[in-house]
N, C-alpha and C positions, 0 to 999 in steps of 0.2 A: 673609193672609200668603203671600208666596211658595213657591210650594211644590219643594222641593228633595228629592233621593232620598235618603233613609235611610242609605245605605251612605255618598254621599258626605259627610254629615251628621259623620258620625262620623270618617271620616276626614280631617277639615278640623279637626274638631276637638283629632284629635292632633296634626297637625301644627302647626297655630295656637296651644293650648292657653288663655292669658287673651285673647288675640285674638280668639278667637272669637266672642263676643257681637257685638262693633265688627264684625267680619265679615258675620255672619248679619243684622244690623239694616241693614247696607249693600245686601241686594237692594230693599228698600221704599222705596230713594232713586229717584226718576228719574235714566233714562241720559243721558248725556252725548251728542249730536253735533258731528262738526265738518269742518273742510273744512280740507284743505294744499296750499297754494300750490304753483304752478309756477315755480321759483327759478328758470328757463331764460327765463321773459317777463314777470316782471313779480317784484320785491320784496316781503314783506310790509308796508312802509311804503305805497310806493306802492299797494296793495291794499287797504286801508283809508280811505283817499281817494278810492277808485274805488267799491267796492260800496257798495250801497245797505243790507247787513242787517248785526244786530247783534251786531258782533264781540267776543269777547274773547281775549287769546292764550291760544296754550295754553302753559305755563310749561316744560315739558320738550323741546317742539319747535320748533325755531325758526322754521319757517313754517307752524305751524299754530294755527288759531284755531276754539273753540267759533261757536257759530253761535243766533242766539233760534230761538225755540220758533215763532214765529211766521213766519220769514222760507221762502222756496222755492227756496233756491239749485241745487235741479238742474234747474228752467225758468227758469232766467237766462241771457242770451243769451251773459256770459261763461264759463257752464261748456261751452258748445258752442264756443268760441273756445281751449278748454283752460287756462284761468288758474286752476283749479285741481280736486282730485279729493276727492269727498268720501267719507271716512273716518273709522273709528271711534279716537278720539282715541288709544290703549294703543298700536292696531295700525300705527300712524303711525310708534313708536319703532326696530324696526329698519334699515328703511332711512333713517332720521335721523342713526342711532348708527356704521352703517356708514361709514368713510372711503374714498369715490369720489374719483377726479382725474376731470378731462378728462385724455381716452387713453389710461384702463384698461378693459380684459377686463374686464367684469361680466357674472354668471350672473346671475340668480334663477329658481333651480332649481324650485319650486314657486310658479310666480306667478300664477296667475288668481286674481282676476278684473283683476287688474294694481295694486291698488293700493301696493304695495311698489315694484313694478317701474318707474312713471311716476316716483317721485323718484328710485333709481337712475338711471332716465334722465335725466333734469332735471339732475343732477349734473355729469352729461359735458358736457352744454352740447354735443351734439354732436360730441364727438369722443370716440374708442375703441369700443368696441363693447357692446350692450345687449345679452344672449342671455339671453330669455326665456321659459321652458318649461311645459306645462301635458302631465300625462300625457292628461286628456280631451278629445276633441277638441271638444265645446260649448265648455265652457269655457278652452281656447286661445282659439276664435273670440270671447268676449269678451275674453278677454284683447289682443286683437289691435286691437279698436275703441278701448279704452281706451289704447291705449300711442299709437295712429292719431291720436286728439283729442287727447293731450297735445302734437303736435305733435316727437315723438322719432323723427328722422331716419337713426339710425345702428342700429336695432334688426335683430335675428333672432326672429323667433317660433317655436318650437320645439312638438314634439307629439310626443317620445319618453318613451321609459323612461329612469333616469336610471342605468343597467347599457350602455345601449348609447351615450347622451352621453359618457360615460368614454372607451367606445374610441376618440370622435373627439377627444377635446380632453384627452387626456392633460399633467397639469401645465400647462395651458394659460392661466386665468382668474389676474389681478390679485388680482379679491372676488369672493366669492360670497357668496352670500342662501339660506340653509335655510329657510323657514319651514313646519314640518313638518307634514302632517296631524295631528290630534292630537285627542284626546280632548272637546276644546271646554271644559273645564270652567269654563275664566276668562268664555266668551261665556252664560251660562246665564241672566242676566240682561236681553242685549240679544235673545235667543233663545229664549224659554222652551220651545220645542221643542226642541231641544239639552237641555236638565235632562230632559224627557220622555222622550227616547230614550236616555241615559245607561244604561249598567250596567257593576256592579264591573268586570266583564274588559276593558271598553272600552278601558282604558289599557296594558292587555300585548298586547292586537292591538296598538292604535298603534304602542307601543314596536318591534315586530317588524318591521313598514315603516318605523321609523325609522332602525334599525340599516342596514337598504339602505342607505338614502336619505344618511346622514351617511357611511360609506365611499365611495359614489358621489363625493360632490362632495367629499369631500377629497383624491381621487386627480383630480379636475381642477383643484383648487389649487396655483400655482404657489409652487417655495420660498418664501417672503419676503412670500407674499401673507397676507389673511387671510380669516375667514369668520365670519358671523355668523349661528349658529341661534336660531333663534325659535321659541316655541310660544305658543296662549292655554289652558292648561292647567295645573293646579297639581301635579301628580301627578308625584312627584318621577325614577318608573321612564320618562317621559319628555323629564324636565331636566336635575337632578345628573349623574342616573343612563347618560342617554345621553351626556352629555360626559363622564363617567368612561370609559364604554365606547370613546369615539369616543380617548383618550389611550391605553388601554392598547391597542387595536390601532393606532394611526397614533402613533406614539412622538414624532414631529417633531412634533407639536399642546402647543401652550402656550396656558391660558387670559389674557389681555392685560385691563387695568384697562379701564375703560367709559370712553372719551373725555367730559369734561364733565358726568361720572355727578349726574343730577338727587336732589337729597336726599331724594325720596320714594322712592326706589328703596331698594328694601331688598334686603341682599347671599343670596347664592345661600345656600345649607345641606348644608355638609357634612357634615353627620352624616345627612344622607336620603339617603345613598349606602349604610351602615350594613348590616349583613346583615337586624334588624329591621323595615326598611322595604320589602324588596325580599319579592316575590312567589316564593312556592319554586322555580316554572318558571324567574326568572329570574337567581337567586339563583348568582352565578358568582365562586367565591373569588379566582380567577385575576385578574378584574379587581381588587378587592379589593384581594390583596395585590402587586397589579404598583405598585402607585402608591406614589408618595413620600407622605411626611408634608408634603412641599411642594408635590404635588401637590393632594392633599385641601384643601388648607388654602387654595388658590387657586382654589376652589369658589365663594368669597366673594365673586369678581369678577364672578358672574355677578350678572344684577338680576332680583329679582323685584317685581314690580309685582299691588300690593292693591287690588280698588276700593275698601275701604274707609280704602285711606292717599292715594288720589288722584283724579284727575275722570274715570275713565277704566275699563275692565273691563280683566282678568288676563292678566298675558303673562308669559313666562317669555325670558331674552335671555342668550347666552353669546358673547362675543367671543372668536375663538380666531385665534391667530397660526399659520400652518406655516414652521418655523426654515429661516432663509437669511441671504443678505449683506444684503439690502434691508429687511430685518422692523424693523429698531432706525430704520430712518431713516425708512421711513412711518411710523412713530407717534412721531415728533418733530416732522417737517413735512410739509405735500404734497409729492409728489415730479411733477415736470413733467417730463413727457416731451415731449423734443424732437427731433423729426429729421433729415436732410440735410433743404435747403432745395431745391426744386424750380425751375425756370423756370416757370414760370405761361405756358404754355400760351394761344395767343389761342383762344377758342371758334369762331372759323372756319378755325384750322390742326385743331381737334382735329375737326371737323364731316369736315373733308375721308376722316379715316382709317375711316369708317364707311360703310357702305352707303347706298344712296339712300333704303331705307325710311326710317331714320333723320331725314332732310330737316323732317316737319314738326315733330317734335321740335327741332329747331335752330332752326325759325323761330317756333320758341315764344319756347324760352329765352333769345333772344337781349335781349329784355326782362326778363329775372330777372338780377336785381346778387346773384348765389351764386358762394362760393367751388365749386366744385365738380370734382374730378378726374374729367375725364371718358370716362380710360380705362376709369371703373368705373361707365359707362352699359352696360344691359342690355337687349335687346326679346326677349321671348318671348311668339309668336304676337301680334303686335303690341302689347301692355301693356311696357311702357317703366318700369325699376326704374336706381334709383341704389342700389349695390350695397355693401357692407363689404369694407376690403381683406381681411377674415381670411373670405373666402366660401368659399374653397376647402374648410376642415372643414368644410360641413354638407354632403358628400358622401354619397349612401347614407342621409342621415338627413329622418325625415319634416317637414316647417317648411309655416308657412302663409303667412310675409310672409319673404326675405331681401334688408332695405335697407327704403329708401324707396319708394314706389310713386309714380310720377312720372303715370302717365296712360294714354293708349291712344291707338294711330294707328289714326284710322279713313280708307281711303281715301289721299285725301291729305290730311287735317288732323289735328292732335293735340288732344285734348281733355281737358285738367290734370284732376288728382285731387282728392278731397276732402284727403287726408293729404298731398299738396303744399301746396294754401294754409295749413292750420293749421302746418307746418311753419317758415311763412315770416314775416317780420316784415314791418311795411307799408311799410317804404322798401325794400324788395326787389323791387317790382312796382312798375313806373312808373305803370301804370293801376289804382290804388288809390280805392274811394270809400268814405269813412269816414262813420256816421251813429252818431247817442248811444245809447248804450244804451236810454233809455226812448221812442225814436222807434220808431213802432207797426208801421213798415214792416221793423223787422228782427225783430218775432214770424212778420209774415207771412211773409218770407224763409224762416225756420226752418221755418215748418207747408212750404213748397215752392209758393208761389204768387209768383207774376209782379207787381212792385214799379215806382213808377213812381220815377224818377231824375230830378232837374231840372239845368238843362244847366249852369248852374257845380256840380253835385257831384260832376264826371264829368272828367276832363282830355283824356277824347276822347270824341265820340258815339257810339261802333260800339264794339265787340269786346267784347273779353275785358274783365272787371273785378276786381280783388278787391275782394268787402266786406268792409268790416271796422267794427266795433261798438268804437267810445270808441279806436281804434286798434291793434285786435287782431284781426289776417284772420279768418274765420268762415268762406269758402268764396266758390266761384266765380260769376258769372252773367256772360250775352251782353246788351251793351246793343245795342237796337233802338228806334229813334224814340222815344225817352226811357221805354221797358220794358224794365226788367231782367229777365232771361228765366231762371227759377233753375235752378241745375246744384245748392244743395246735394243730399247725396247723400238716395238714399230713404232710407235704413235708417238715418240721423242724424235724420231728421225729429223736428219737434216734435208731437206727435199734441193 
């Protein structure tokens, strides 16, 4: 039998009480995996007509689907093409449940290893802005691969504390994304080191980085915007508990119904807010009795999620609104934001306003069909970035990517990036060569070996190519006497 710790044994117990047994007989289930689609290149329809392994949806998220026991979708040439990121099905729900436009401010404040943050991004389809933060700096840098191959063009990568993100972006963000460190309790199953390392106090540390962590980002929530905190924990001095705490100090916080709330979801528990529930340390009347009876009673709207009421391990989800003019009308419809319209710019009037380094970079792009405003081309020390209008806040703040990374001038030539082709669609490159997924020469592409090219697969015999696999770029090569010469990147490689 699984073996679970004692402490929290009993307290699952109380809180579950005839659920329990259904609970406890649900570690001996096998886990669940799954993979969610990249809404930004390709559909869940379309996606199932394409891969090869055995799908099923997953019922609560709209582009996510279980996966067979048998299939390898992270050595498949389209998880290298970004068409989708794989993910533990529970933890797929917040940024599902969050409502993104194109040409919102989105945080997600605690994103590594990025899996939340790639469908944020996905969402924008490229417009507004992705600022995605990781306090460690390993872990930004995957976070950074990951957001890179999903092919999300308008990100910020971030590597602060989230005390000093405030000071730049006060009231700033549309949504933000909390997904807290936490206790792990819900992951115990896909992790049996996590049940291993568990102890009782584990969840009032948490709790104590959590309280930062939820003031932080809701002093960079703008009026009207909202925010959606996550945990995979059951431990109520981390769920109820911190969005009790998070109303009575930010008074403007209203808990908001669950858009399209899945019927497995089972509602939040206000009575685990209760003095009986709470730990003497944290035990604070003030919060308590600041709250309405309509407050409390709006605990409900949060979701908690059981593995043993679903296909999926434990998360805990609170939608909260911060009151303004705009809060009633985002959660009636998308709100589109629109601009003054611009003159569009010929790419050889805007070439002109730049220095000469800039040159081989123009005589790149002059082949890319991209919208692109190109006042907001960057070169530093020759690497060339397509930049966010909102660049100017990350002043003073540490970041590992801000924008796009377009390539590097070496000399006089430019030499395109990995994270420019996967960004790009394959009529955006004139010199496109497209081969089938199960064609042997794009494993070898990936491992980084030299590929031969036949001269109708090629629309010129020289230069630059994008490959791309079933129609979805994958990365750069130089053709030469029908060798493609490979540029994808090392540290993509397929080993």
């Amino acid at each position: 039998m699984f073996a679970l710790p004692p402490a929290f044994e009993e307290k699952m117990k109380k809180i579950l009480k005839e659920e329990y047994p259904a609970f406890r007989e649900g570690y001996e289930l096998p886990r669940k995996f799954g993979l969610r689609i990249n809404r930004d290149k390709i559909t869940p329809e379309e996606f199932e007509k394409l891969a090869p392994f055995e799908l099923t949806p997953i019922p609560w998220v709209d582009n996510g689907f279980y996966y067979g026991e048998n299939d390898r979708p992270s050595r498949h040439p389209f998880y290298y093409s970004g068409l989708y990121y794989l993910q533990e099905p529970s933890a797929m729900t917040p940024a599902n449940i969050l409502p993104v436009n194109p040409g919102d401010k989105v945080l997600d404040l605690c994103a590594a290893p990025g899996g939340k943050a790639t469908e944020l991004g996905a969402k924008l389809h490229g417009k507004g802005l992705l600022a995605a933060n990781d306090i460690s700096g390993p872990r930004a840098r995957a976070l950074l691969k990951n957001v890179e191959v999903f092919g999300i063009p308008n990100s910020l990568i971030l590597n602060e504390v989230p005390a000093k993100l405030a000071e730049n972006f006060p009231e700033f963000f549309d949504k933000i994304l909390v997904d807290a460190p936490c206790s792990g309790e819900g992951m115990f199953r896909k992790d049996p080191d996590t049940a291993k390392a568990w102890k009782p106090e584990k969840p009032l540390e948490c709790a104590r980085m959590q309280k930062e962590i939820i003031l932080r980002a809701a002093d960079m929530l703008r009026p009207g915007g909202m925010l959606l905190y996550s945990t995979c924990t059951f431990s109520p001095e981390e769920n109820e508990q911190m969005i009790s705490f998070l109303m009575k100090e930010r008074p403007e916080f209203e808990i908001l119904p669950i858009p399209n709330r899945y019927e497995g979801f089972a509602p939040g528990r206000p009575e685990l807010i209760e003095k009986e529930w709470l730990p003497a340390e944290l035990w604070d009347e003030d919060v308590f009795d600041s709250l309405t009876e309509e407050q409390k009673a709006s605990l409900t709207n949060c979701a908690r999620i059981w593995p043993h009421r679903m296909g999926g391990e434990g998360h805990f989800l609170a939608l909260l609104g911060k009151k303004g003019d705009t809060l009633e009308l985002a959660l009636e419809e998308p709100v589109v934001k629109k601009g003054k319209k611009k003159r569009k710019e010929k790419q050889s009037d805007s070439a002109k306003k730049f220095s000469k380094e800039l040159t081989p970079f123009f005589d790149f792009a002059k082949d890319l069909d991209v919208d692109w405003d190109f006042t907001r081309i960057e070169v530093r020390k020759g690497q060339v970035y397509y930049v966010p209008a909102e660049s100017a806040a990350v002043r003073g703040l540490v970041f590992l990517r801000n924008g796009l990374y377009l390539g590097e001038i070496r000399k006089d030539r430019f030499e395109p990036s990995q994270a420019l082709a996967v960004s790009l669609k394959k009529a955006q490159y004139w010199n496109a060569i497209d081969l089938p997924a199960d064609d042997e020469r794009i494993l070898h592409y990936l491992k980084g070996e030299t590929i031969e090219i036949e001269p109708e697969e090629a629309k010129s015999p020289k230069g630059w190519q994008l490959l791309c696999v079933s129609g979805y770029p994958l990365g750069w090569g130089k053709l030469v006497n029908g060798l493609l010469k490979n540029k994808f990147l090392a540290s993509w490689r397929l080993s």
